[in-house]
C-alpha positions in Angstrom: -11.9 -26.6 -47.8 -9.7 -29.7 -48.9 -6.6 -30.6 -48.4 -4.3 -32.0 -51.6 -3.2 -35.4 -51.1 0.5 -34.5 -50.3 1.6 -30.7 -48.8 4.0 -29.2 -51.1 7.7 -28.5 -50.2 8.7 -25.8 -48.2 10.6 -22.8 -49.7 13.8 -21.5 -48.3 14.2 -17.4 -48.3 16.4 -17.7 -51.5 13.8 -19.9 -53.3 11.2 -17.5 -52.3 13.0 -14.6 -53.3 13.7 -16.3 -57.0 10.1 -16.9 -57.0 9.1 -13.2 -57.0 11.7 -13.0 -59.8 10.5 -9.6 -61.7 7.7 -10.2 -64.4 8.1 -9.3 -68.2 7.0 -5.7 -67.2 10.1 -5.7 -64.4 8.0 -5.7 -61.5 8.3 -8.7 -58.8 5.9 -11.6 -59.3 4.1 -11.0 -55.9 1.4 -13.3 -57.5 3.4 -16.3 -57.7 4.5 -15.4 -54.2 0.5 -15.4 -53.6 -0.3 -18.7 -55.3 2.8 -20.3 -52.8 1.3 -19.3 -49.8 -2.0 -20.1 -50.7 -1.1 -23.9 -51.5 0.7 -24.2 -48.2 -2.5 -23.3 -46.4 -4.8 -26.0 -48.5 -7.1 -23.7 -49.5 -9.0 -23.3 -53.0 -8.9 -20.1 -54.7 -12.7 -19.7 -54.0 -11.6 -20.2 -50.0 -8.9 -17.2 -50.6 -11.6 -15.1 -52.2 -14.2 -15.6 -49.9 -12.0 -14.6 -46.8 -10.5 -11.8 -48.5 -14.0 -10.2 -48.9 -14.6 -10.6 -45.3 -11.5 -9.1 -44.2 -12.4 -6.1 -46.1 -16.0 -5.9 -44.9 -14.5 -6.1 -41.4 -12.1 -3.0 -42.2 -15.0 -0.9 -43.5 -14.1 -0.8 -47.4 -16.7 0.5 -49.7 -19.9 -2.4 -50.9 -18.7 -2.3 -54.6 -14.9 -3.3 -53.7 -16.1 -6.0 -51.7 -19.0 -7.4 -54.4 -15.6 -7.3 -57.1 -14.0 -10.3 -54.8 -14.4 -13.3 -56.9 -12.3 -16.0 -57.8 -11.5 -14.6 -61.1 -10.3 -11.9 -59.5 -7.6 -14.1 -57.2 -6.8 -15.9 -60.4 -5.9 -12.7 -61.6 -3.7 -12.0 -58.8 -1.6 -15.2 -59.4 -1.3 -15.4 -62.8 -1.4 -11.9 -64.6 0.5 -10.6 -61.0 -2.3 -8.0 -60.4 -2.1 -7.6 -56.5 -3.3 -4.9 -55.2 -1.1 -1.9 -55.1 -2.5 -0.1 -51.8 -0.5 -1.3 -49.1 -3.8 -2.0 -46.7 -4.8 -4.4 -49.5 -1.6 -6.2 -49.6 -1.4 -6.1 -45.5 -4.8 -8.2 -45.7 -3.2 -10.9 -47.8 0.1 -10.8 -46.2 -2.2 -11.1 -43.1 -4.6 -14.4 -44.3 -1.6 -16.0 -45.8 1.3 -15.7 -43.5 3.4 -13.9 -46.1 6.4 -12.3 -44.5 6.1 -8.7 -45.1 9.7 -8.2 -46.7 8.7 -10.7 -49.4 5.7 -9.0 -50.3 7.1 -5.3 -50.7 5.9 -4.5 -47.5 7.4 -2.6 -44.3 7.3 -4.5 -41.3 5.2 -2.3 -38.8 6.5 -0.6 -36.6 6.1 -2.1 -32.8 3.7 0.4 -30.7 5.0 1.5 -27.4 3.1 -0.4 -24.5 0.3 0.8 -22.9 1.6 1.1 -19.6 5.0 2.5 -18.7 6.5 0.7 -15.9 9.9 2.3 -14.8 12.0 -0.7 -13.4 12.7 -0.8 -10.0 15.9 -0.3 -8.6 16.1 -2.2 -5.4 18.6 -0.3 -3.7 17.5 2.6 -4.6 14.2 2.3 -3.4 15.7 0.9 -0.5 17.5 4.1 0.3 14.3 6.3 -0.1 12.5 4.6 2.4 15.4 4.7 5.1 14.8 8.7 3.9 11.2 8.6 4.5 11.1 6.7 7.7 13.6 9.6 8.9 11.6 12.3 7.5 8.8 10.7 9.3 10.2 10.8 12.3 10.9 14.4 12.2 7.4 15.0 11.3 7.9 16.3 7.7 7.0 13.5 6.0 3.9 14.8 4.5 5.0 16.0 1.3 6.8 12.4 0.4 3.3 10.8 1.2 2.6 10.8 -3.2 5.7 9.8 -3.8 5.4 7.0 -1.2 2.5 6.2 -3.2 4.1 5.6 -6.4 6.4 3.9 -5.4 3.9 1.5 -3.9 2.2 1.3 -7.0 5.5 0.1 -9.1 5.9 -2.5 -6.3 3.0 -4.0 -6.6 3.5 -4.3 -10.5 7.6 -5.0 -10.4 7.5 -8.2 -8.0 5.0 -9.7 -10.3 7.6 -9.3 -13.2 10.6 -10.3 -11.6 12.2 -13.2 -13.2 13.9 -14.9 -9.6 12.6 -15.8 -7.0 15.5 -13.7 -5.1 14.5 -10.2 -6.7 10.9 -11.0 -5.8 11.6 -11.9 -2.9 13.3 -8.6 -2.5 11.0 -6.4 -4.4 8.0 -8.2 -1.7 10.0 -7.1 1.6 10.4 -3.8 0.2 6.3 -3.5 -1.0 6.2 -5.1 2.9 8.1 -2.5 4.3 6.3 0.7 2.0 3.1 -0.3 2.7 3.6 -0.6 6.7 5.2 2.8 6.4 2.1 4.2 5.2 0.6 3.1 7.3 2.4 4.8 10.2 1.9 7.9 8.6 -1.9 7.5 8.0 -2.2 6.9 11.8 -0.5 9.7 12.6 -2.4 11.9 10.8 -5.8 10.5 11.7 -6.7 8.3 8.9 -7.7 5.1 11.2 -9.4 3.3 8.5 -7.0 4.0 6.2 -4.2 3.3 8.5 -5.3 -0.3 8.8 -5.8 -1.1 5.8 -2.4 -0.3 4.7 -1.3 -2.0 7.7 -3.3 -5.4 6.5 -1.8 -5.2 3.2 1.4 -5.2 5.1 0.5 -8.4 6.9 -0.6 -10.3 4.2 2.8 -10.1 2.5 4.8 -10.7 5.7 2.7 -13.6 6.4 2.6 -15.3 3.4 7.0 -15.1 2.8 7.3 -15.3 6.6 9.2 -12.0 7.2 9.0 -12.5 10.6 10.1 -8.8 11.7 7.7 -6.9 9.2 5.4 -9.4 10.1 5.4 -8.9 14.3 6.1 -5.1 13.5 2.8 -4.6 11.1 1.0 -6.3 13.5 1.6 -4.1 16.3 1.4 -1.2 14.6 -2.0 -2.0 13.8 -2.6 -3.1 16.8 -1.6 0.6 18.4 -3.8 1.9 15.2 -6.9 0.2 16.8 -5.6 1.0 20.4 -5.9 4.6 19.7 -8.7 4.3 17.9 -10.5 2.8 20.2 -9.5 5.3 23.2 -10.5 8.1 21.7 -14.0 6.4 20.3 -14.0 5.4 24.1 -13.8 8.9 25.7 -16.2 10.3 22.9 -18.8 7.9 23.2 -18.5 5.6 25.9 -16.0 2.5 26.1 -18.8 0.1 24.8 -18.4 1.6 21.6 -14.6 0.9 21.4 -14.6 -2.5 22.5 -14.9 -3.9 18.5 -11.1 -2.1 18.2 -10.0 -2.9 21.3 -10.7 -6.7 20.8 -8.9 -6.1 17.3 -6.0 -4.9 19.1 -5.7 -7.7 20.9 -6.0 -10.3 18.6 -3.6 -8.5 16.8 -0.9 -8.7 19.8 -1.7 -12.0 20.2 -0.5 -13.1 17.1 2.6 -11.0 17.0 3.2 -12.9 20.4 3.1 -16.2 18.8 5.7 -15.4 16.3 8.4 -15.2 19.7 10.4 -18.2 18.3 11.0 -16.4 15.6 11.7 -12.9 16.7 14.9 -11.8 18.9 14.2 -10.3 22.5 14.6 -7.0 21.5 12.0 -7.6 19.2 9.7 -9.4 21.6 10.3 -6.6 24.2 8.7 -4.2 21.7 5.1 -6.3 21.3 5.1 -7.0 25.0 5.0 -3.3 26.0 1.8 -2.6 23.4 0.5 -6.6 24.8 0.4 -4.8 28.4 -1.1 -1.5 27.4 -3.8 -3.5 25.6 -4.3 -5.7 28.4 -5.3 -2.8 30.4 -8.1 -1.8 28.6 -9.4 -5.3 29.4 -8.4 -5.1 33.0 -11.6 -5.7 35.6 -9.6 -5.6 39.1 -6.4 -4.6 40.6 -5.0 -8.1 40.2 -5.7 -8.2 36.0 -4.1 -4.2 35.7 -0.9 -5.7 37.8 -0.7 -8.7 35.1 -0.7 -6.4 32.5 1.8 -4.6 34.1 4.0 -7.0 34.5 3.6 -7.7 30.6 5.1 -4.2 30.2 8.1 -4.9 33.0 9.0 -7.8 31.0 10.3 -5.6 28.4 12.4 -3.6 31.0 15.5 -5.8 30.1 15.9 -4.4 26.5 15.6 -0.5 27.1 18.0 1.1 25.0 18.2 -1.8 22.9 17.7 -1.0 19.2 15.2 -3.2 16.8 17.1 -3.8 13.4 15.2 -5.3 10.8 13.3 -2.9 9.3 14.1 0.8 7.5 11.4 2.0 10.6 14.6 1.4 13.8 12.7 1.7 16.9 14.3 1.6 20.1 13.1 0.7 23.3 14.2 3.6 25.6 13.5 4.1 28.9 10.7 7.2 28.5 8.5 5.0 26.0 8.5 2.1 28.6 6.9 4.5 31.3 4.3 6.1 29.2 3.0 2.8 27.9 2.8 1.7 31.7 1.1 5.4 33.1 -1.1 4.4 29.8 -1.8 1.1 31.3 -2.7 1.6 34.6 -5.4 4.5 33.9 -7.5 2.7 30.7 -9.7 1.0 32.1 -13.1 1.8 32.3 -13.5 0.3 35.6 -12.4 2.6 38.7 -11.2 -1.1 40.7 -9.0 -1.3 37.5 -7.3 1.8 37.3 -4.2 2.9 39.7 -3.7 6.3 39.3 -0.8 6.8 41.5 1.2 4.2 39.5 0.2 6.2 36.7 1.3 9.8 38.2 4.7 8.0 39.1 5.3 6.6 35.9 4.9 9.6 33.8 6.8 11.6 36.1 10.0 8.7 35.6 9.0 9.5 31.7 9.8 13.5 32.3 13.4 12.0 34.1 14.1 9.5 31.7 13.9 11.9 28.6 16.9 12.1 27.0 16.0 14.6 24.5 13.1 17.3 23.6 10.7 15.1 21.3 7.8 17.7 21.2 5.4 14.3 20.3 6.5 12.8 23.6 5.6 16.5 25.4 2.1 16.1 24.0 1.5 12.6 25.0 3.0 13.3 28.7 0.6 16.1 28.9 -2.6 14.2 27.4 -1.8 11.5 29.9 -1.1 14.3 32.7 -4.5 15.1 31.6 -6.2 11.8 31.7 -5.2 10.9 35.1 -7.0 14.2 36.6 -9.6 13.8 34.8 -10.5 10.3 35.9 -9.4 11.7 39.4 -11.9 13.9 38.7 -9.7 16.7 39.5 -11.4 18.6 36.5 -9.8 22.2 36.6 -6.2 20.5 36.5 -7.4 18.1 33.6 -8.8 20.9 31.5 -5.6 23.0 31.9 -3.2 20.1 31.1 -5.6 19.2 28.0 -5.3 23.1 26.9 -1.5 22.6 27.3 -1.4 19.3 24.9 -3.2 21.1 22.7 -0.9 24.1 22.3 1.9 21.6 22.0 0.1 19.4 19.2 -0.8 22.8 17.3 3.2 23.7 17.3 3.6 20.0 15.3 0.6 19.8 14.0 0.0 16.1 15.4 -3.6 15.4 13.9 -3.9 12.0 16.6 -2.8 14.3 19.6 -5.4 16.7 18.7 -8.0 14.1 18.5 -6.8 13.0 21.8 -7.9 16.5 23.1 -10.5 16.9 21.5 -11.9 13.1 22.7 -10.9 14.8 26.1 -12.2 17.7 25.4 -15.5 15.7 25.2 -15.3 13.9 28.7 -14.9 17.4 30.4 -18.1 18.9 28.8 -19.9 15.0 29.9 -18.7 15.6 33.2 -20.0 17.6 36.5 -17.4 20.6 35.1 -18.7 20.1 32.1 -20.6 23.9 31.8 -17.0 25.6 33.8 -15.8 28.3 31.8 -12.5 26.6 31.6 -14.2 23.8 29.9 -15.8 26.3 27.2 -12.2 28.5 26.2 -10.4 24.9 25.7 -13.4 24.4 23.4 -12.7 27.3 21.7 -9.3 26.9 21.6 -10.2 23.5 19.8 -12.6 25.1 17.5 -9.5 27.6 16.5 -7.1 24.9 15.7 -9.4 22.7 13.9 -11.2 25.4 12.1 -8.7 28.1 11.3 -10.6 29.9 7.9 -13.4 30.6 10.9 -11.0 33.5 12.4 -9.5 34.7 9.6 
């Protein structure tokens, strides 16, 4: 292609539209219009021709039309006004030219809809929702919201990427923060460990990265109790070696919520320092290591009945919570020197006192821990009837982590000297009822 020495003037719309003035037959002179639009690009008519016949090769047209392209045929075009008719044709030239489409007869196309459909997020409304959720959550009848939680994620994650000010992504962030460690709650509690923590780590990421210091202490020690109860029921299935990985997790993941304290209020410190302690206990090797992690748990004494704003998830730090974590602590440890028992009987009987209202959960976890205390009393016959009575209560709400906790206990009893009692065996087939119903139908 070559270039003329000087480009030609441009054309206003009104000098265009005099150009396509109609012909001696009345129609409009689209050829002059072609002949324009041509000069303005530099190119030759051969140039015209030649890409012409590849745009039509690329569409699919017929071997004959395309072998017809010549430069006779553009020449015809311009100056006996012979442009195609079919509108495909004319889009093609329109196309390789940069002819407006009004100019040249032609419709401008209709915009498609976009692929994806993203509904635009409405930040207090999706704000409200999840202060529903977390309520529904903590009733226990959160299960049917769990796709809609999930929707809602996904529109999140797309939203904050779109959002124009740094203030409404900002918002739109705490908010995916705050979804996310939801979730996450809710796959713990229904015994999705992996799962759990992974929604939990996405969690984390966020809050670390715009330093949402709450959401950021609070994810952390939620997955920090995720890998706590992992790891105690992995430990009483198969043997506390096996759990170490997730109890080391847990305490790594305490750790770093502890480090955020500048940043947190003492409420919110109280809350990491009672799961610090109960982790600390796993770790525990002697009487003097289980009383330091006691006193981790004491130091959050201070704040009961204190609540933790911050977050849609409000926890507060009442008095029954604080015993069970420390009858918790003081019988996880898979040394007999670091256990204290009686501390343990004595603190879940200050949870049964302190109860200010029936929280069938709480019921289950006094009774598993009831449980756990006989059993590494090795007072087997009261440990296997406690366990039955967890069980019963964790069938009423159906808490899928309480009846793993059985069933992990379930497993301890058959390891143990009792193991072949026929107590043991009718709390196995209790277990066998309630985890395999379609079996006794």
């Amino acid at each position: 292609m070559s270039a003329t020495k000087k480009d030609l003037p441009l054309l206003s719309n009104d000098d265009l539209l005099a150009l396509i003035a109609p012909d001696q037959h009345g129609q409009p002179n689209y050829g002059a219009l072609l002949r324009y639009f041509r000069r303005q690009k530099h190119w030759k008519v051969e140039d015209l021709a030649c890409y012409y016949s590849l745009a039509l090769r690329a569409e699919g047209c017929d071997q004959e039309e395309i072998a017809s392209v010549s430069e006779q045929r553009i020449y015809a075009m311009e100056n006996q006004n012979k442009v195609p008719k079919d509108q495909k044709r004319r889009w093609i030239l329109a196309t390789l030219l940069d002819i407006p489409p009004f100019l040249f007869g032609l419709e401008a196309r209709p915009v498609p809809p976009p692929l994806f459909c993203w509904k635009p997020v409405d930040v207090a409304e999706y704000r409200a929702k999840l202060e529903h959720y977390c309520r529904l959550f903590h009733r226990g009848s959160v299960q049917q919201a769990v796709p809609h939680i999930q929707r809602r994620i996904n529109h999140l994650n797309h939203a904050f990427r779109l959002a124009t000010s740094p203030r409404e992504k900002g918002e739109m962030l705490k908010l995916l923060c705050e979804y996310y460690t939801l979730a996450g709650d809710i796959a713990h509690s229904q015994m999705y460990p992996d799962e759990a923590i992974a929604l939990l780590s996405s969690a984390i990421m966020i809050a670390r990265e715009q330093h949402f210091y709450d959401l950021w202490a609070y994810a952390l020690r939620q997955r920090g109790i995720g890998y706590l109860d992992r790891g105690e029921i992995t430990a009483m299935r198969a043997g506390f070696a096996t759990a170490q990985a997730d109890f080391e997790a847990a305490k790594r993941d305490l750790d770093e919520a502890r480090s955020l304290e500048p940043h947190l209020s003492p409420q919110w410190y109280s809350a990491l320092l009672l799961i610090a302690g109960k982790a600390e206990g796993y770790f525990a090797r002697d009487g003097r290591e289980l009383k330091q992690a006691l006193k981790l748990i004491d130091g959050a004494s201070k704040q009961i009945g204190k609540p933790l704003y911050g977050i849609s998830s409000i926890i507060i730090l009442d008095e029954e919570r604080y015993h069970l974590d420390k009858a918790a602590a003081s019988i996880t440890s898979p040394l007999r020197a670091a256990r204290l028992p009686e501390t343990a009987r004595q603190a879940l009987e200050d949870a049964e006192q302190a109860a200010t209202f029936v929280s069938k959960p709480r019921q289950a976890s006094r009774a598993a821990r009831w449980a756990k205390i006989y059993f590494v009393e090795e007072f087997y016959p009261v440990a296997t009837n406690l366990a039955e009575e967890a069980l019963s209560i964790a069938q009423d709400i159906d808490s899928s982590i309480h009846k793993a906790y059985v069933e992990a206990l379930y497993r301890s009893l058959r390891a143990s000297p009792y193991g072949k009692d026929a107590e043991v065996a009718r709390l196995g087939a209790k277990l066998l009822r309630v985890q395999q119903p379609a079996l006794f139908e």
